[in-house]
VEXFIZA-385197 format. One record per atom (N, C-alpha, C, CB): x, y, z; residue in three letters. Coordinates in steps of 0.1 Angstrom, whole numbers, padded with zeros to 4 digits, always signed. Glycine has a CB too. Example, Ala and Ser with C-alpha at 12.3 -4.5 7.8 and 13.67 -1.06 7.14 Angstrom:
<sites>
+0132-0057+0078ala/+0123-0045+0078ala/+0132-0033+0078ala/+0113-0045+0090ala/+0128-0022+0071ser/+0137-0011+0071ser/+0129+0000+0079ser/+0141-0006+0057ser/
</sites>
This chain:
<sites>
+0136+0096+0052unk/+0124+0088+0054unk/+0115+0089+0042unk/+0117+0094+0067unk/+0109+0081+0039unk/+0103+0079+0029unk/+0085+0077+0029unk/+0110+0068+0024unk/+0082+0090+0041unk/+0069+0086+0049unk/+0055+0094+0032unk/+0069+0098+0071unk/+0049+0087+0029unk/+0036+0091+0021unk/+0042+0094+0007unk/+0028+0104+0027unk/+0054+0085+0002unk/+0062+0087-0012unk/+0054+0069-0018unk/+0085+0088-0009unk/+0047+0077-0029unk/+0041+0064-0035unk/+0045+0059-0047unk/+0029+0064-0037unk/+0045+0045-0051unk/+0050+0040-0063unk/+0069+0033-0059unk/+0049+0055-0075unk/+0072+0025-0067unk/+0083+0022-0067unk/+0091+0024-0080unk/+0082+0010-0062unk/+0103+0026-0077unk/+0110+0035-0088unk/+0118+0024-0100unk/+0122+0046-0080unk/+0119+0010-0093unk/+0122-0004-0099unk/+0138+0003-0102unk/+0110-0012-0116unk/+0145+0010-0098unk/+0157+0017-0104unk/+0160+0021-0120unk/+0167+0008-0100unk/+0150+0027-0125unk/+0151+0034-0132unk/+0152+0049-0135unk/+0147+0031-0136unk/+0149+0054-0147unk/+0145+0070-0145unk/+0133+0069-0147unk/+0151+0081-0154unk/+0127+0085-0147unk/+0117+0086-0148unk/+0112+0086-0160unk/+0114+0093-0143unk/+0116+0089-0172unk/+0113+0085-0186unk/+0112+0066-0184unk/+0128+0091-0199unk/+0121+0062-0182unk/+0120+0050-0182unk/+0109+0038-0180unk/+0126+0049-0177unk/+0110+0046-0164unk/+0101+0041-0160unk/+0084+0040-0163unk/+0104+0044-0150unk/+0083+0054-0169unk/+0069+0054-0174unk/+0071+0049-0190unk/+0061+0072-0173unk/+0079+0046-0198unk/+0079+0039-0209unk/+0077+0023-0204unk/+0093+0042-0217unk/+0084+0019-0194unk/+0080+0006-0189unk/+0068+0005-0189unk/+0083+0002-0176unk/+0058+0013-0182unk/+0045+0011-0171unk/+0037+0014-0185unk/+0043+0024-0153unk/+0037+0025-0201unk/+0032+0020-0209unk/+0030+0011-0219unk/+0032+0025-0211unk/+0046+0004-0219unk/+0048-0009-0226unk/+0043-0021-0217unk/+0062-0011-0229unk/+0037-0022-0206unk/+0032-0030-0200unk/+0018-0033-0202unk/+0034-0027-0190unk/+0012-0021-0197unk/-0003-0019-0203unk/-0006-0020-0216unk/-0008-0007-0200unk/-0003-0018-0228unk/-0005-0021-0242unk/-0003-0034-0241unk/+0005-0015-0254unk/+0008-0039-0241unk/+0007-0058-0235unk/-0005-0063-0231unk/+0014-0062-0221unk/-0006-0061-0219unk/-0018-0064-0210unk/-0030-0061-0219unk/-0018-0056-0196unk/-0030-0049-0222unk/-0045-0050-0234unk/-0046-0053-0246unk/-0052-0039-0236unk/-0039-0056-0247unk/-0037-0067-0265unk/-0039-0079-0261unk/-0020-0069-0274unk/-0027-0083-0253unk/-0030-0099-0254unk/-0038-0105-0238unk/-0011-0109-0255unk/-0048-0095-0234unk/-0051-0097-0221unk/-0047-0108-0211unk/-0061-0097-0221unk/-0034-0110-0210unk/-0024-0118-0203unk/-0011-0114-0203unk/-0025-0130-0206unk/+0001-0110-0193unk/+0010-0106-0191unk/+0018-0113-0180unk/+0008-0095-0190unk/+0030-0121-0179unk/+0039-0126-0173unk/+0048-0114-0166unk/+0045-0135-0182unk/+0052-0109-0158unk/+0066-0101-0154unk/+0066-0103-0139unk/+0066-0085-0159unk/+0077-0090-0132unk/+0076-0093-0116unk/+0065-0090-0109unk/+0085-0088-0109unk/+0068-0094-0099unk/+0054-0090-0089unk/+0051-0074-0086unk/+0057-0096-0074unk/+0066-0067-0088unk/+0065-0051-0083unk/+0061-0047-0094unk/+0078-0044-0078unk/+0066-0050-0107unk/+0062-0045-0121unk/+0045-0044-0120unk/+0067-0054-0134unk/+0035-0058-0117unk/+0029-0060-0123unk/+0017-0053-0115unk/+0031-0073-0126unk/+0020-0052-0097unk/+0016-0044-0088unk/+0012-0028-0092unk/+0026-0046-0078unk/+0027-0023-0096unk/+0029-0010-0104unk/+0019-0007-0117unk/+0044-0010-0110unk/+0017-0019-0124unk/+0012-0015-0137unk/-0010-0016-0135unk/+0023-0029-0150unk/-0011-0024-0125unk/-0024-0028-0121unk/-0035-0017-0125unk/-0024-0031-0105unk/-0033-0004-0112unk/-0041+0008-0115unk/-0040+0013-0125unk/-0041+0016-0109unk/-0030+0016-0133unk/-0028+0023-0148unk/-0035+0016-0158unk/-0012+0022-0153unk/-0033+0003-0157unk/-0044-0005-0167unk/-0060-0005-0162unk/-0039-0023-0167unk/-0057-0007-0152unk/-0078-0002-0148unk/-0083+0010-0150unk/-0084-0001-0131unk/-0072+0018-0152unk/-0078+0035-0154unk/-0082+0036-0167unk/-0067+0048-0151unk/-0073+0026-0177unk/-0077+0029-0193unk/-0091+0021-0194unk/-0065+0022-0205unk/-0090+0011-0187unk/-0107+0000-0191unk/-0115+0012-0186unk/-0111-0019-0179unk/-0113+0017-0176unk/-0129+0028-0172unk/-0126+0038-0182unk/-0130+0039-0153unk/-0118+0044-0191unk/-0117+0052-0203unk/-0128+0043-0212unk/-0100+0053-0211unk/-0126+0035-0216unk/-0129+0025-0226unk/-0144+0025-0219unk/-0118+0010-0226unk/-0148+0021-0207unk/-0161+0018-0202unk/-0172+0034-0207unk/-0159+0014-0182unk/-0167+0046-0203unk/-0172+0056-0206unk/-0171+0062-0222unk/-0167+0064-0197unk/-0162+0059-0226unk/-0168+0056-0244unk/-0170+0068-0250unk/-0185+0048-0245unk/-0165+0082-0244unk/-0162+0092-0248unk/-0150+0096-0254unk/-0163+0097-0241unk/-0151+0110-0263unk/-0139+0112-0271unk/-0131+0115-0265unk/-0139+0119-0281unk/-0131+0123-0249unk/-0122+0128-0246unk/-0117+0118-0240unk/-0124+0137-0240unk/-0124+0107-0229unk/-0116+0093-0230unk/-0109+0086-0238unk/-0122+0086-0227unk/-0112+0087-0251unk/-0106+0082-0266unk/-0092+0084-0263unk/-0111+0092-0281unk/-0090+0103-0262unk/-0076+0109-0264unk/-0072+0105-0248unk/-0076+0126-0269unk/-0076+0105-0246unk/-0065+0106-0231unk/-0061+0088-0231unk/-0077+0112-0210unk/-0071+0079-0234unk/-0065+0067-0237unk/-0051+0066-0245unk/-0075+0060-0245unk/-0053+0072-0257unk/-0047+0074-0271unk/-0032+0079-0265unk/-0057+0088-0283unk/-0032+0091-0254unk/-0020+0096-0247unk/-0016+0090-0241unk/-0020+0106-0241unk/-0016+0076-0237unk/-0008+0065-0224unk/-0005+0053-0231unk/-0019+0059-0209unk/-0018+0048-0245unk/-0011+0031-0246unk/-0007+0038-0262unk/-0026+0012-0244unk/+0004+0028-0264unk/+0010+0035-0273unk/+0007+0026-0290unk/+0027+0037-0268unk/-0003+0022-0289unk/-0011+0012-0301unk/-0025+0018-0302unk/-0011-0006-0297unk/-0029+0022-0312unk/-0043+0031-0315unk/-0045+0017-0321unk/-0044+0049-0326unk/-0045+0001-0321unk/-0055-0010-0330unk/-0058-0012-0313unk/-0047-0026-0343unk/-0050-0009-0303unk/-0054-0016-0287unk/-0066-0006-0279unk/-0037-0016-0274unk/-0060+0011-0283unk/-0071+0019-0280unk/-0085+0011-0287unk/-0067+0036-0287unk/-0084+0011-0298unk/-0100+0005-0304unk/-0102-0006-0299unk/-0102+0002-0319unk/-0097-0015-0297unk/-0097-0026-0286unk/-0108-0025-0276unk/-0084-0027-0279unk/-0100-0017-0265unk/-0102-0011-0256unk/-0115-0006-0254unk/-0095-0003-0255unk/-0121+0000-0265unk/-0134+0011-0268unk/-0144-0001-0274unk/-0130+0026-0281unk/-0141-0005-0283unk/-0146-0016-0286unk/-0155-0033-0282unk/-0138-0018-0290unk/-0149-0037-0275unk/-0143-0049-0271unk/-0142-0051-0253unk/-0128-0048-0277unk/-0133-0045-0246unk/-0128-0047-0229unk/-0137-0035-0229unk/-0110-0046-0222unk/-0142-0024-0231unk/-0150-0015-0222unk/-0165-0023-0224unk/-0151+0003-0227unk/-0167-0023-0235unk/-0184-0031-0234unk/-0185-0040-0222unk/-0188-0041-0248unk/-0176-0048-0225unk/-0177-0062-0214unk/-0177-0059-0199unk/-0161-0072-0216unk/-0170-0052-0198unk/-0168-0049-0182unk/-0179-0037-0177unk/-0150-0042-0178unk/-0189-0035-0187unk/-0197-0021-0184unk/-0207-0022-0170unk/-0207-0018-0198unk/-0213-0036-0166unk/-0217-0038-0154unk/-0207-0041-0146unk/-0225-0046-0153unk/-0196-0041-0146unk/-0186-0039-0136unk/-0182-0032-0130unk/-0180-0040-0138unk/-0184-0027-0114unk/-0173-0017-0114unk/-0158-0016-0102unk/-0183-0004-0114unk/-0153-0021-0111unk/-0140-0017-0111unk/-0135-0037-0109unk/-0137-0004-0096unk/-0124-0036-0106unk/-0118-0049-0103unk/-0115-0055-0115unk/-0126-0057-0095unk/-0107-0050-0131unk/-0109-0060-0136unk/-0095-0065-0144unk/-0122-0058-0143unk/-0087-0067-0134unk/-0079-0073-0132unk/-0074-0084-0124unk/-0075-0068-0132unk/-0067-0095-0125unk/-0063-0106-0116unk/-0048-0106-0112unk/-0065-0118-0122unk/-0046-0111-0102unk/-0028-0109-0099unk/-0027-0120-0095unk/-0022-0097-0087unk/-0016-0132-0103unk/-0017-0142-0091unk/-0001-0147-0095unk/-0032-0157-0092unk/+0002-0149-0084unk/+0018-0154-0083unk/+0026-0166-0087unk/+0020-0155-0070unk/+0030-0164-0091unk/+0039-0176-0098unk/+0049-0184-0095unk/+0043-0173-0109unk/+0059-0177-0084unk/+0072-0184-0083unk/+0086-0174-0087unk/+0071-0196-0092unk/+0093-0181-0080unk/+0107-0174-0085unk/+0111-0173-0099unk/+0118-0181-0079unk/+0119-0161-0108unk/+0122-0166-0119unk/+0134-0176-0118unk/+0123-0156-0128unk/+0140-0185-0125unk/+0148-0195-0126unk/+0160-0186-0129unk/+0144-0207-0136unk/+0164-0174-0132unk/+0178-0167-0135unk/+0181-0166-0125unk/+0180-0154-0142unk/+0174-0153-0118unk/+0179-0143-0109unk/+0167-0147-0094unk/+0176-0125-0118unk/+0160-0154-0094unk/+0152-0162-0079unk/+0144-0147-0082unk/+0163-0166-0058unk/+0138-0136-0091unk/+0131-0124-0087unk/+0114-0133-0087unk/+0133-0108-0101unk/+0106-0126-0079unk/+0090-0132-0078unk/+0079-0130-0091unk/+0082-0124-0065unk/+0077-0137-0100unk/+0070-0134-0108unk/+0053-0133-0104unk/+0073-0142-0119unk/+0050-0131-0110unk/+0031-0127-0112unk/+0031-0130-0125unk/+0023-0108-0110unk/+0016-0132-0126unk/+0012-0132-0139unk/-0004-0125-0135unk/+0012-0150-0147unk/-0003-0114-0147unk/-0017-0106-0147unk/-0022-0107-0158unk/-0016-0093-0144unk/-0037-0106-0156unk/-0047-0112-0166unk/-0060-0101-0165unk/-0051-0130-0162unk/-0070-0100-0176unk/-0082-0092-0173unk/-0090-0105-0171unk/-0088-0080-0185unk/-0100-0098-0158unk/-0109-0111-0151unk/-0117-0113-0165unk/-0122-0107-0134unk/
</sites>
């Protein structure tokens, strides 16, 4: 039974899988727009909001702990720069999830995620 086990494992390992879920988020905060599946993009949602509230608090220790998940120090500055200022009367939500359709290979459900 799989009662209070969170996250989905997309059938990888666990290296893997968290190299995915950081090569996602550097995406997403570079080009603040990302195409992939729906489970990926579900998966990757809170990990990317946790770095913008890094970025919103604007501390060094937020710096490094940013610096330790996305793996581009021009997106960390980004981040600090740029998406934390903006979102600073915000709190929280600042991401969008909206669905797209089957992919045309394999019928899997895409999303497309964007910062609001």
């Amino acid at each position: 039974m799989r009662h209070r086990v969170a996250g989905r494992k997309l059938s990888r390992s666990t290296g893997h899988r968290r190299a995915l879920y950081r090569n996602l988020v550097t995406d997403l905060l570079r080009y603040e727009r990302i195409v992939t599946t729906e489970a990926k993009a579900k998966e990757v949602r809170p990990l990317a909001e946790k770095v913008i509230t890094w970025g919103k608090q604007g501390t060094l220790h937020a710096r490094r702990q940013a610096l330790s998940f996305v793996l581009d120090k021009k997106v960390v500055d980004k981040v600090f720069d740029d998406i934390g200022p903006r979102y600073a009367e915000r709190p929280g939500g600042y991401t969008r999830l909206a669905k797209l359709g089957p992919r045309l290979g394999d019928g899997a459900p895409m999303a497309q995620l964007e910062l609001v």
